[in-house]
C-alpha positions in Angstrom: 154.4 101.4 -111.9 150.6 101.1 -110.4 149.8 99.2 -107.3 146.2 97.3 -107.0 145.3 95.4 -104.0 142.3 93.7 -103.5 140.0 95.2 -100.4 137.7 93.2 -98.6 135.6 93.6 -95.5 138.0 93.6 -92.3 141.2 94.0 -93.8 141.7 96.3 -91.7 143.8 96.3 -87.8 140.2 97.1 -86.4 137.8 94.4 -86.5 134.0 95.1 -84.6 133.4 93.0 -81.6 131.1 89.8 -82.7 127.8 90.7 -81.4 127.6 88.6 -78.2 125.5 88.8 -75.0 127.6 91.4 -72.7 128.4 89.6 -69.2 126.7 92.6 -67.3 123.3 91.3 -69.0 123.2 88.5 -67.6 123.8 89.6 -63.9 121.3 90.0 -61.5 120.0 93.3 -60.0 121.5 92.7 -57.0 125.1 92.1 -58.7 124.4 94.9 -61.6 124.0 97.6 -58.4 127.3 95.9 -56.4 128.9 96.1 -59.9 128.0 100.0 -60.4 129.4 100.4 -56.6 132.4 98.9 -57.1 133.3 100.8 -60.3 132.0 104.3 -58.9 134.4 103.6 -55.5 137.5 102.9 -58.4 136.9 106.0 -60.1 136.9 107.9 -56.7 140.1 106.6 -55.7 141.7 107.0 -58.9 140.9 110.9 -59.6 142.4 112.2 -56.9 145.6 110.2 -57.9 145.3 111.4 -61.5 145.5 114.8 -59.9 147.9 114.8 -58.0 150.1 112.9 -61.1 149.0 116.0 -63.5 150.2 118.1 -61.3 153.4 116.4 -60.7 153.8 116.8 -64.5 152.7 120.1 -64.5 155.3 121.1 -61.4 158.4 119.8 -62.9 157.6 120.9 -66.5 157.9 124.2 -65.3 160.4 123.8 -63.5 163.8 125.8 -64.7 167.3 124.0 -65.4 168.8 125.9 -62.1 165.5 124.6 -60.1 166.3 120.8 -61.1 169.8 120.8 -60.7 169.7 122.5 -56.9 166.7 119.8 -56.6 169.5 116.9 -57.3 171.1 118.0 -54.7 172.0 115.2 -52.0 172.6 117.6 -48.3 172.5 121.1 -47.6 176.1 121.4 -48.1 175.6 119.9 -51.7 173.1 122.3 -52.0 175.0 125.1 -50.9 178.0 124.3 -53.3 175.5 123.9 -56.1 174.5 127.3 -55.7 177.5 128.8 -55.5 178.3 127.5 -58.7 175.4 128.5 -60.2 176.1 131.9 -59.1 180.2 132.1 -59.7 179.2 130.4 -63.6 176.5 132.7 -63.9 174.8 129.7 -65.8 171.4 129.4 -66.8 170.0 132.6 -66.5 
């Protein structure tokens, strides 16, 4: 059984922007430069919080199955059962 569909221009999920006037053209030089301040002070507050999200990530993915479950635990006594178990079960080691 053969399949034909017809194809036409923009049939597709991705359509190019119309070409329009952009809205930063049409500022002044005065707003263009408070514009270009205001997106540089954005990006540096947002790097250092991207940072310190990788390496979040990056902490807990290596992180070991004994190091998560001590790190659940709720008080030092929880903590110290927990490791007793861990040692008595001789589990994930």
């Amino acid at each position: 059984m053969a399949f034909a569909a017809w194809l036409y221009e923009g049939d597709g999920l991705i359509h190019a922007a119309p070409k329009t006037q952009r809205a930063a053209d049409s500022l002044s030089p005065a707003q263009r430069k408070e514009l270009a301040e205001r997106r540089a002070d954005a990006l540096r507050r947002m790097f250092p919080k991207l940072a310190s999200w990788m390496k979040d990530r990056w902490l807990m993915a290596r992180m070991t199955a004994v190091e998560r479950y001590l790190s659940e635990a709720t008080d030092v006594f929880d903590l110290e059962r927990r490791i007793r178990e861990v040692e008595r079960r001789g589990l994930w080691h």
